[in-house]
C-alpha positions as CSV (number, residue, x, y, z in Angstrom):
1,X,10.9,-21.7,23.0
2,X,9.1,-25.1,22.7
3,X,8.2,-26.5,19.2
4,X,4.7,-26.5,18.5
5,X,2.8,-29.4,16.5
6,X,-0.7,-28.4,15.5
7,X,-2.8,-31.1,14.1
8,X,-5.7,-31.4,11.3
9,X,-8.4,-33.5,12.2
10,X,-7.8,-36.5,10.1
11,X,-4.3,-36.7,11.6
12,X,-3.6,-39.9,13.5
13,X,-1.1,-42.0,15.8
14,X,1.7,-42.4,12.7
15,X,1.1,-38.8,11.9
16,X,2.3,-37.4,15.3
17,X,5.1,-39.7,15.5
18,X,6.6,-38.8,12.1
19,X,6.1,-35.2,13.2
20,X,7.7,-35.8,16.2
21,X,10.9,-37.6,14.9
22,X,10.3,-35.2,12.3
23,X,10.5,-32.3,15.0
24,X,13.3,-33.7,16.9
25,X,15.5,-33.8,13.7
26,X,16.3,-37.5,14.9
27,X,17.1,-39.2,11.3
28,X,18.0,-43.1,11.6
29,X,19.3,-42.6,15.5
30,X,21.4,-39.8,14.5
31,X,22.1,-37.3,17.1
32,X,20.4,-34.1,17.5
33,X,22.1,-31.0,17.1
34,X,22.4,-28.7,20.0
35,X,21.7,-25.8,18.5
36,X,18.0,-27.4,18.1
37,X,15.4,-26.8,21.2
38,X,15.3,-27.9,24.7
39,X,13.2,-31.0,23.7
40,X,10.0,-29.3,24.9
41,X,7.2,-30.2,22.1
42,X,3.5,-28.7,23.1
43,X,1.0,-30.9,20.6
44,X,-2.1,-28.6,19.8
45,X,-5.4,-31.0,19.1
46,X,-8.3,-29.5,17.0
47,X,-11.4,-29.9,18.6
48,X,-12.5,-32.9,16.2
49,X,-9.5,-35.1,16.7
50,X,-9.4,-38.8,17.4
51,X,-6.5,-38.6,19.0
52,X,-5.8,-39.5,22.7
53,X,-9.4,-41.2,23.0
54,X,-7.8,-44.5,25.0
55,X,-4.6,-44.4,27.6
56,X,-3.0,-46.5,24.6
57,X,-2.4,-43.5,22.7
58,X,-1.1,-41.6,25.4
59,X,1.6,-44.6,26.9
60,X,2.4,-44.3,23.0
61,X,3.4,-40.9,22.7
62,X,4.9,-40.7,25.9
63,X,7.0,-43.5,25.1
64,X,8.2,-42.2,22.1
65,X,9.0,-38.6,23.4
66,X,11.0,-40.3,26.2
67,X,12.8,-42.2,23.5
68,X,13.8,-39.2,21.5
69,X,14.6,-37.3,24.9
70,X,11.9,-34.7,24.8
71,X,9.2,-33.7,27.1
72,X,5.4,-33.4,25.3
73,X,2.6,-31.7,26.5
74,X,-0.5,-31.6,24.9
75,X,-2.7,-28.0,24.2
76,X,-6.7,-28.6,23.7
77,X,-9.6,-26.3,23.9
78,X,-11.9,-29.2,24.9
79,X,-12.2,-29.5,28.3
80,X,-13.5,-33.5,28.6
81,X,-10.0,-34.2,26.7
82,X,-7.8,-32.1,28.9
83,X,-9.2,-34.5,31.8
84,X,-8.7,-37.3,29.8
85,X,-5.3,-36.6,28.8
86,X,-4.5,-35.7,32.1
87,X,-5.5,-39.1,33.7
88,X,-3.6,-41.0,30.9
89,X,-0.7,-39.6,32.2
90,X,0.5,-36.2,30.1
91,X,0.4,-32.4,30.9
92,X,-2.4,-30.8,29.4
93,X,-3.4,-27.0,28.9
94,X,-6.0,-24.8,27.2
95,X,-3.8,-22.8,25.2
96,X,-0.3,-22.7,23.6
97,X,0.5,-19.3,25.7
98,X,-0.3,-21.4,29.0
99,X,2.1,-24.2,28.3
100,X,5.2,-21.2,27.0
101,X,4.1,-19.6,30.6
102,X,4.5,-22.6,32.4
103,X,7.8,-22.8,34.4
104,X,7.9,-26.7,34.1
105,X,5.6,-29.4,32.5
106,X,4.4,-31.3,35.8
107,X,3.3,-34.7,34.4
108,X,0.2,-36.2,36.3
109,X,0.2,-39.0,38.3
110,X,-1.8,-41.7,36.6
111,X,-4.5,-43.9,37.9
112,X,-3.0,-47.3,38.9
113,X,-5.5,-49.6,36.6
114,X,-7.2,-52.6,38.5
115,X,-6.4,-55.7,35.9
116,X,-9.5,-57.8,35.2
117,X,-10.6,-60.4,37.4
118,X,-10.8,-62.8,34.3
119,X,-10.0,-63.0,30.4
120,X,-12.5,-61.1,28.2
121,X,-13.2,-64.5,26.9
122,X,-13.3,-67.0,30.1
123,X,-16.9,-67.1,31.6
124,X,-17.6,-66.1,34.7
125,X,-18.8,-69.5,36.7
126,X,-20.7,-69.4,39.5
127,X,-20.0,-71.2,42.9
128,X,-21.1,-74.3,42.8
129,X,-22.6,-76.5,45.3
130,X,-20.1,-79.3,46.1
131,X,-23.4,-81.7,45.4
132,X,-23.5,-79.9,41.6
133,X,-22.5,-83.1,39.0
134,X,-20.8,-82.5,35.8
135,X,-22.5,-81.2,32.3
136,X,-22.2,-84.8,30.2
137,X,-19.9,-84.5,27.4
138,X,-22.4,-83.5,24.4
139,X,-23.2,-80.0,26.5
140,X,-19.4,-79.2,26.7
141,X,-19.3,-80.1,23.0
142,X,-22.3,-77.6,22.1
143,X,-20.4,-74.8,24.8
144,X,-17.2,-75.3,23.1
145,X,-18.7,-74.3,19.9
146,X,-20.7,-71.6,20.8
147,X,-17.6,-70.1,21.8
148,X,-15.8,-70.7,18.3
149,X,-18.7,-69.4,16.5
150,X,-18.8,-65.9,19.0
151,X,-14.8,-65.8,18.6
152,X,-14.7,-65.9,15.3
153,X,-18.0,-63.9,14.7
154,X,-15.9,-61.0,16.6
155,X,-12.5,-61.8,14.5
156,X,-14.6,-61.1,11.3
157,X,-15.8,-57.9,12.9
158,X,-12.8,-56.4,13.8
159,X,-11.4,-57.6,10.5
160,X,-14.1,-55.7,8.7
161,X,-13.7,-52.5,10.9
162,X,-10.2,-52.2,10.3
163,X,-10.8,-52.7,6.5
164,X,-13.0,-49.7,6.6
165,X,-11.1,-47.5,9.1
166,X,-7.6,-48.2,9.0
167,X,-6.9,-47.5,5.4
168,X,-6.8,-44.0,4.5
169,X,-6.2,-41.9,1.0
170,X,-5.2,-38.3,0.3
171,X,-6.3,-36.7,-3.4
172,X,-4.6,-33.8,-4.8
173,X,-6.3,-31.9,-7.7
174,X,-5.4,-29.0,-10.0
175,X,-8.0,-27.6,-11.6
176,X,-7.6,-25.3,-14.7
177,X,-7.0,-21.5,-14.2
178,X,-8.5,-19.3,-16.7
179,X,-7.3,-15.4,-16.7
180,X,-10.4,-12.6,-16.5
181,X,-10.1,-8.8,-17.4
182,X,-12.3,-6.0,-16.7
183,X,-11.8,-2.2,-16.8
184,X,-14.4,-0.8,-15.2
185,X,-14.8,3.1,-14.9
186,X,-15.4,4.2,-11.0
187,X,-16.7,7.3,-9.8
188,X,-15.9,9.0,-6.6
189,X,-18.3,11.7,-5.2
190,X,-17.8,13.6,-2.0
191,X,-21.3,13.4,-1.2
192,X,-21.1,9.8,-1.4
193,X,-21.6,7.4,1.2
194,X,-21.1,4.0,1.0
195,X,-20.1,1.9,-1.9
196,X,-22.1,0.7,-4.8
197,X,-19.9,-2.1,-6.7
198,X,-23.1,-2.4,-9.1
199,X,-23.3,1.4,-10.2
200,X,-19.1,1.8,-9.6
201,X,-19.9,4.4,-7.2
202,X,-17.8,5.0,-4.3
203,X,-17.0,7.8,-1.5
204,X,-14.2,10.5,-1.2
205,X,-13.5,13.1,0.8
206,X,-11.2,16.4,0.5
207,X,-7.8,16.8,1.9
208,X,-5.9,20.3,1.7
209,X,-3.7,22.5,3.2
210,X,-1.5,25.6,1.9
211,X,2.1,25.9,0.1
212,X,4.0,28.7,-0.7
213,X,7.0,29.3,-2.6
214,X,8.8,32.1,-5.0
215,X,9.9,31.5,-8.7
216,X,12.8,33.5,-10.7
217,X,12.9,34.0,-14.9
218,X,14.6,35.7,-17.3
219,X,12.6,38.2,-19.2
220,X,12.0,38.3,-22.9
221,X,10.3,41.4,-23.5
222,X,12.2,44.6,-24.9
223,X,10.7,48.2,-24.2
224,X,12.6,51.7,-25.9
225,X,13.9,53.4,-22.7
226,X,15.7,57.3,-22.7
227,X,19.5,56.5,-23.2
228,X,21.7,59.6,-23.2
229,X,22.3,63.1,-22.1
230,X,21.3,66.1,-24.4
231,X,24.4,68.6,-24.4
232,X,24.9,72.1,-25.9
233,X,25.9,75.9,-24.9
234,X,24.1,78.9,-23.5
235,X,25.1,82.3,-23.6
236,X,24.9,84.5,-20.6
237,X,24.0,88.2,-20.8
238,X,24.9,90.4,-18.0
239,X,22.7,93.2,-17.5
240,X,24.4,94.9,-14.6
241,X,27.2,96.5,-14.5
242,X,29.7,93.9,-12.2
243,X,30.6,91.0,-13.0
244,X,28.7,87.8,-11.7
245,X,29.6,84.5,-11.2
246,X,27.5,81.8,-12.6
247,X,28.0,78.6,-10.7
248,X,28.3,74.9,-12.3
249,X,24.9,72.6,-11.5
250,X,22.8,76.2,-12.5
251,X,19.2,75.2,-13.8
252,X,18.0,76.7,-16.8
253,X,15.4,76.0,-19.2
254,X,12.6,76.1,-22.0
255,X,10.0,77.9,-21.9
256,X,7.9,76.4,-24.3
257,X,5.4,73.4,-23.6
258,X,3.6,72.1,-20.7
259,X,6.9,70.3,-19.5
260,X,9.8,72.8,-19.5
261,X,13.6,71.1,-20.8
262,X,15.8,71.6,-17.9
263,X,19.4,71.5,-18.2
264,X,22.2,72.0,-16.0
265,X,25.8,74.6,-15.9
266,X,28.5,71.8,-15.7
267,X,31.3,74.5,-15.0
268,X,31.4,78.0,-13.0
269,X,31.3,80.7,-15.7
270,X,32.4,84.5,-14.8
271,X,29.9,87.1,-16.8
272,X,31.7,90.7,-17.4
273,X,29.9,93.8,-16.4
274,X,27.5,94.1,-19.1
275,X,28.8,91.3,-21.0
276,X,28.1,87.9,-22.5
277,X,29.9,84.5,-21.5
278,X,29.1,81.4,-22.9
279,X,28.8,78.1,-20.3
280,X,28.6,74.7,-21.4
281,X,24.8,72.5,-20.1
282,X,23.6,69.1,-19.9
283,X,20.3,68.2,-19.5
284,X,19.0,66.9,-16.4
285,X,17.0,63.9,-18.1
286,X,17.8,60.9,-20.3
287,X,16.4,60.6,-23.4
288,X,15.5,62.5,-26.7
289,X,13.6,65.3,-25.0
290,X,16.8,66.5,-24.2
291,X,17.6,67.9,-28.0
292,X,15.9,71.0,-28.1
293,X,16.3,73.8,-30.9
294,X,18.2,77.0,-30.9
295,X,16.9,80.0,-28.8
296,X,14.5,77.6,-26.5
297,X,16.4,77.4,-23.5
298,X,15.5,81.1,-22.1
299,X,14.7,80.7,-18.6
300,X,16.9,80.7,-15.5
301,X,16.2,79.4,-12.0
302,X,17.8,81.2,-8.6
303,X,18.5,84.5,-7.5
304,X,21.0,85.2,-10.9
305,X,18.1,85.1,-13.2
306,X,17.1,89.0,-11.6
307,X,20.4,90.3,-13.4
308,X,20.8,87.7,-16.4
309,X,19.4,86.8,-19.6
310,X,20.3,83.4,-21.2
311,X,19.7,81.8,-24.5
312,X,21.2,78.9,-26.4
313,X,22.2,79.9,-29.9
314,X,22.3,76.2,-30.9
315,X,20.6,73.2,-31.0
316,X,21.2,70.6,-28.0
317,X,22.1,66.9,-29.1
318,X,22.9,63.6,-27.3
319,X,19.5,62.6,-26.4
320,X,18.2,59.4,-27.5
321,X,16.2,55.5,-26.9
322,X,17.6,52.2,-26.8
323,X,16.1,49.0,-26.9
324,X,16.4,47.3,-23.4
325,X,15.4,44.1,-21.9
326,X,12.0,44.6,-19.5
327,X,9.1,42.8,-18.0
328,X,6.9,41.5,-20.2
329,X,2.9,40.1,-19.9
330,X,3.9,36.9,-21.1
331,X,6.7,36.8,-18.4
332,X,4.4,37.7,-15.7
333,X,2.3,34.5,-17.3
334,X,5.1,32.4,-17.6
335,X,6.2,32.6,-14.1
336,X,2.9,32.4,-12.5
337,X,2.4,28.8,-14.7
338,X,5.8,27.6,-13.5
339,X,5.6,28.4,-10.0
340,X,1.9,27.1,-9.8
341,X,3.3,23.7,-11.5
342,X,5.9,23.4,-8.9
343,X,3.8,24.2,-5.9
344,X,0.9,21.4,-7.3
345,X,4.1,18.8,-7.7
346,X,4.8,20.4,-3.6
347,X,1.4,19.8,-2.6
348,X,0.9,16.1,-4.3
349,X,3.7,14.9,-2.7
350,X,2.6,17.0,0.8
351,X,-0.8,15.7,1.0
352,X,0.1,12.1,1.4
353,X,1.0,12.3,4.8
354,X,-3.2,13.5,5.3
355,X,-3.9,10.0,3.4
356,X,-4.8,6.8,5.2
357,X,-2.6,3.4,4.4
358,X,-5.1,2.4,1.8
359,X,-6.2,5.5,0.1
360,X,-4.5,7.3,-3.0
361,X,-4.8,10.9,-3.7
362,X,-5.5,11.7,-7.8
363,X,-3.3,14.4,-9.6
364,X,-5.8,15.7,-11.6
365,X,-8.2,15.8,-8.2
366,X,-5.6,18.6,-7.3
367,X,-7.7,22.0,-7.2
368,X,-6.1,26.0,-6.0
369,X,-8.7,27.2,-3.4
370,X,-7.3,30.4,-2.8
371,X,-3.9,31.8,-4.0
372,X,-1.8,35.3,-3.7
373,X,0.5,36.1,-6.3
374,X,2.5,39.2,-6.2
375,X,6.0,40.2,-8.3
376,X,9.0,42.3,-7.7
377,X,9.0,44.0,-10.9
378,X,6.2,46.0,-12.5
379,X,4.7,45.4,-15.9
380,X,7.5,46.7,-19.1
381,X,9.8,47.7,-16.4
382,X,13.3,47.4,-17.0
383,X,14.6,44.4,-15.4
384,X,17.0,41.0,-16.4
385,X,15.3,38.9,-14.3
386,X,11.1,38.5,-12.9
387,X,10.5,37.2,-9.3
388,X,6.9,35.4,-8.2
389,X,5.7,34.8,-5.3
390,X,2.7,32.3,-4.2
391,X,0.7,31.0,-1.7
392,X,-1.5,28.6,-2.8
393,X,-5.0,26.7,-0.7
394,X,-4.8,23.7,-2.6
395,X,-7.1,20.2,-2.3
396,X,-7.4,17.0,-3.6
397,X,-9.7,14.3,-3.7
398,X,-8.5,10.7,-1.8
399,X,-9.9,7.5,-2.2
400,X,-10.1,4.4,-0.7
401,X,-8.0,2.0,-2.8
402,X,-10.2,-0.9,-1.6
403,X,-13.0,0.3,-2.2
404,X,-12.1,0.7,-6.2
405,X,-11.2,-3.2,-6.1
406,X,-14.2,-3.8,-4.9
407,X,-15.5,-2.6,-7.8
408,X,-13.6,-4.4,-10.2
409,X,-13.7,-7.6,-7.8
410,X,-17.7,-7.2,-8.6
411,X,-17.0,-6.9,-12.4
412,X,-14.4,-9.9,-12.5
413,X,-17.3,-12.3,-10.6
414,X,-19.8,-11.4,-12.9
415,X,-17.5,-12.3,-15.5
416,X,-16.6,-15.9,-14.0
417,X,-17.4,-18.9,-16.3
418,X,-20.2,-21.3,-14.6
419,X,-19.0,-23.4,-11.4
420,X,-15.7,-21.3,-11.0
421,X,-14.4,-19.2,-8.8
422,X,-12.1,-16.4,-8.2
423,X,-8.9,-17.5,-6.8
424,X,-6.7,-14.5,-7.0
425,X,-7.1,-11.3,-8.5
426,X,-4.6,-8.4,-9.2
427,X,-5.9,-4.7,-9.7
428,X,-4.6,-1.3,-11.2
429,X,-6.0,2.1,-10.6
430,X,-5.5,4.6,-13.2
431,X,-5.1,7.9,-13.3
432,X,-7.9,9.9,-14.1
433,X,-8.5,11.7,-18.1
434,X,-9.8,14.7,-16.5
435,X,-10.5,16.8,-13.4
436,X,-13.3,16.7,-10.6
437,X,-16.5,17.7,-11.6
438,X,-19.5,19.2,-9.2
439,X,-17.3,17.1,-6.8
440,X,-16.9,14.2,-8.3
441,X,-14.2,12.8,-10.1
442,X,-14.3,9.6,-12.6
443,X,-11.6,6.6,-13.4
444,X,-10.5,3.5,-14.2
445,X,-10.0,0.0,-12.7
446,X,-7.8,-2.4,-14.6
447,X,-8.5,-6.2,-13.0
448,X,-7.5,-9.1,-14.1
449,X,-8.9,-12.4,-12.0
450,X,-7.8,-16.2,-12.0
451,X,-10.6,-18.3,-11.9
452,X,-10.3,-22.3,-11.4
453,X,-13.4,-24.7,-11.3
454,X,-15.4,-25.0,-8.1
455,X,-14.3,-28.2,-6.3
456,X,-16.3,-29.5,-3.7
457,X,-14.0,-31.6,-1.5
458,X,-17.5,-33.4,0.0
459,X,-18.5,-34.7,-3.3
460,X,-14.9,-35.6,-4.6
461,X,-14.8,-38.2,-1.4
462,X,-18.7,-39.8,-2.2
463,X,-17.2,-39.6,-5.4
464,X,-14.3,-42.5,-5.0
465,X,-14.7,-43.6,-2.1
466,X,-14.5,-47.7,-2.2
467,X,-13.5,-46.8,-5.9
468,X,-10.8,-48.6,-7.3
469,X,-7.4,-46.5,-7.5
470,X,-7.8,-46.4,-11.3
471,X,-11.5,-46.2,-11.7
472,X,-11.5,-43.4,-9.2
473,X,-8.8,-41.2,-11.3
474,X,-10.9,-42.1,-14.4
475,X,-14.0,-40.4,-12.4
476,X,-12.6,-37.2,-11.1
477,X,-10.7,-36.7,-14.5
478,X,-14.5,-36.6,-16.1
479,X,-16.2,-35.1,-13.5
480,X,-14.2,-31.6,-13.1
481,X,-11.4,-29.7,-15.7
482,X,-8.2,-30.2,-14.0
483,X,-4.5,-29.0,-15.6
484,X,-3.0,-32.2,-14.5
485,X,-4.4,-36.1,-13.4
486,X,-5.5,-36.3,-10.1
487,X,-2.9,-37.9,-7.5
488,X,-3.5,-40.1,-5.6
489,X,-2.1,-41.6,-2.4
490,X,-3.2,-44.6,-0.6
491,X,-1.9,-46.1,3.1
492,X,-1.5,-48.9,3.1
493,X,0.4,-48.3,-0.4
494,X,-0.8,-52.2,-1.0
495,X,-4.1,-51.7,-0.5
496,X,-5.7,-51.6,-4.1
497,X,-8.5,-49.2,-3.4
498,X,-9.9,-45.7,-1.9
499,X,-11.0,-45.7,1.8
500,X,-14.5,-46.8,2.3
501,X,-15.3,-43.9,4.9
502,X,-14.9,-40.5,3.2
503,X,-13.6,-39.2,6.5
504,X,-10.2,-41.0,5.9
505,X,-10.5,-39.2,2.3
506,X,-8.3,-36.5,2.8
507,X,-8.8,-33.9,-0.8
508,X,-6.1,-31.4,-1.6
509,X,-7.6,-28.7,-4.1
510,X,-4.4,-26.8,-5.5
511,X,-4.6,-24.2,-8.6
């Protein structure tokens, strides 16, 4: 690709030679490298330039490109000086993409220029008749010196215009940078609709969507749960006159209560004709409902109890409670608050992909729509471990990050000191105290602004211009707060004094 060279205004002839040779990387005749460019340089021209005015200029920078072997061609949006630099003898196009595009950098054929027919300062002298005498000697004496007197009138006139155009100065100034902090509280409505920097009102709007997830803990609650088999002995009365055959897992029971004991044979018994036999039970149920007195177990279940009696002439024992590990209210609370902690931390991190680049989304703006919640274990059952499960509408509020630091942008200017300006500022949102309210949720800005003192580069050049060097330093040094003395750089370096023409001023204003 071509180097490019674009220009300032106040850039002249010497400029875009250095910046050439500059360019070129051509130091004291010293080679170029060849891993620099194929010589192709494309000068842009701002609209306001001097540059390339007379064919001088042009012969000039033609010269010099041929000199460091480079082809130039020159880029300006003015049409007059396209022409122009066309006839003096360069390529010329109207943008930098049109010169890249171009294959090869035709260079126009320039005008052949007609010399003069005479010096500018010979007179033109008309034909004479051959009978025309002589002018006598005193009228070639007063012709003589009317030309001295317009030659040197015109030597002090270019004398005085290069005096006040040649010369040319640059001034560089640092002015003082004071530091600014606001905190400024900003609230951001959903109903709002366009930013008010004065009341630190600005617009939101609701993102959302739905996340679901499960949640295992360990129980803590204890609840007394039937632990143990009640065991004892019946005796079997045979009222017939065989003997019958009472099989093991036979059902007998109490009579007594609304909710009959009921045990169970654990071995076959044989019960003589018309005789007793004793068969050990156990009851069918955990727990201490099991232990039941003597002579209450006196009912029998099946087709046996027609031709038997039964009775337990001792007390059953074995039933008890234990203390066991269930589910617990507080469980069931605990799990519910962890899982719904998790699934917010799920859904703050899942809503930024609904988020443009320059808006943030507020924790605390985080609000559950809708939610089901539903557990594998029922309340004081007996269980090691509690399982929740959730699904969870949850929104949030997002803002426009820009539109908070235009807030605090508004507070730091009307915080600035007289005749400064803001020249950078840095901003912080915070995180919000509390929730959204009625849809609007409030925070805090933290911004903290440079300002540095106003400097008018207009009135800084009617300020020293035809100044002395010293005298003008003196005058800036009073006029405005800078960090540092002015600089300042004069061409020619001999020349004891600013430009006269504040367009060669040039002023650098650098915080």
């Amino acid at each position: 690709m071509p180097h490019i060279i674009s220009l300032h205004p106040d850039d002249d002839l010497t400029v875009l030679r250095h910046q050439l040779r500059q360019t070129l990387a051509v130091r004291h005749g010293a080679k170029r490298n060849a891993a620099d460019t194929d010589g192709r340089v494309i000068i842009v021209l701002p609209w306001e330039t001097r540059l390339f005015s007379n064919p001088l200029d042009g012969e000039r920078v033609r010269r010099e490109a041929e000199r460091l072997g480079a082809e130039v061609a020159v880029v300006s949006e003015d049409p007059d000086r396209r022409a122009y630099v066309r006839w003096i003898g360069l390529p010329a196009f109207a943008s930098v993409a049109e010169a890249e595009a171009a294959p090869r950098w035709p260079r126009p054929e320039q005008k052949p220029m007609e010399p003069p027919p005479r010096a500018w300062w010979e007179e033109e002298v008309p034909l004479r008749p051959p009978q025309a005498r002589p002018l006598p000697p005193w009228a070639q004496n007063v012709r003589l010196g009317a030309r001295l007197t317009v030659f040197i009138f015109t030597l002090l006139v270019i004398i005085a215009f290069a005096y006040a155009v040649v010369p040319q100065a640059t001034v560089t100034l640092v002015p003082t940078v004071e530091t600014i902090r606001a905190t400024v509280s900003v609230w951001a409505g959903l109903e709002t609709q366009a930013v008010d920097a004065a009341s630190g009102q600005i617009p939101a709007r609701r993102v959302g969507d739905y996340f679901a997830g499960s949640l295992a803990v360990e129980t803590t609650g204890t609840a007394a749960y039937e632990s143990g088999r009640a065991t004892g002995t019946v005796l079997f009365t045979n009222m017939l006159g065989q003997e019958i055959t009472v099989p093991a897992r036979t059902i007998v029971r109490t009579s007594a209560g609304a909710f009959p004991v009921r045990f169970a044979t654990t071995q076959d018994v044989t019960v003589p004709p018309f005789g007793q036999a004793p068969a050990p039970i156990e009851a069918l149920e955990e727990g201490p409902a099991g232990n039941v007195g003597a002579g209450l177990i006196n009912q029998m279940e099946g087709v046996s109890a027609l031709a038997l009696r039964v009775i337990n002439p001792e007390p059953t024992r074995g039933g008890g409670l234990k203390e066991v590990r269930a589910v617990s209210q507080e469980d069931m609370d605990r799990a519910r608050e962890q899982l719904t902690a998790r699934l917010l931390e799920e859904a703050y991190q899942g809503l930024q992909t609904y988020l443009e680049p320059t808006e943030v989304l507020f924790r605390q703006s985080l609000e559950i729509q809708a939610s089901e919640v539903s557990y594998d274990r029922f309340l004081y059952e007996q269980a090691d471990t509690l399982q929740v499960y959730m699904r969870l509408l949850i929104t949030g509020m997002a803002v426009d990050r820009d539109n908070a630091e235009a807030v605090g942008y508004a507070a730091l200017v009307r915080r600035l000191p007289p005749e400064h300006g803001l020249i950078d500022a840095d901003f912080q949102i915070l995180e919000p105290m509390a929730g959204p309210e009625n849809g609007v949720i409030q925070f805090a800005v933290l911004a903290v602004g440079y300002a540095a003192a106003e400097v008018d580069p207009e009135v800084v050049r009617q300020t020293v211009r035809g100044k002395s060097i010293a005298q003008a330093a003196d005058l800036l040094a009073a006029q405005w707060p800078l960090a540092q003395p002015p600089q300042i750089q004069v061409w020619p370096q001999w020349l004891p004094q600013m430009p006269l023409l504040p367009l060669r001023i040039t002023v650098q204003v650098t915080p």
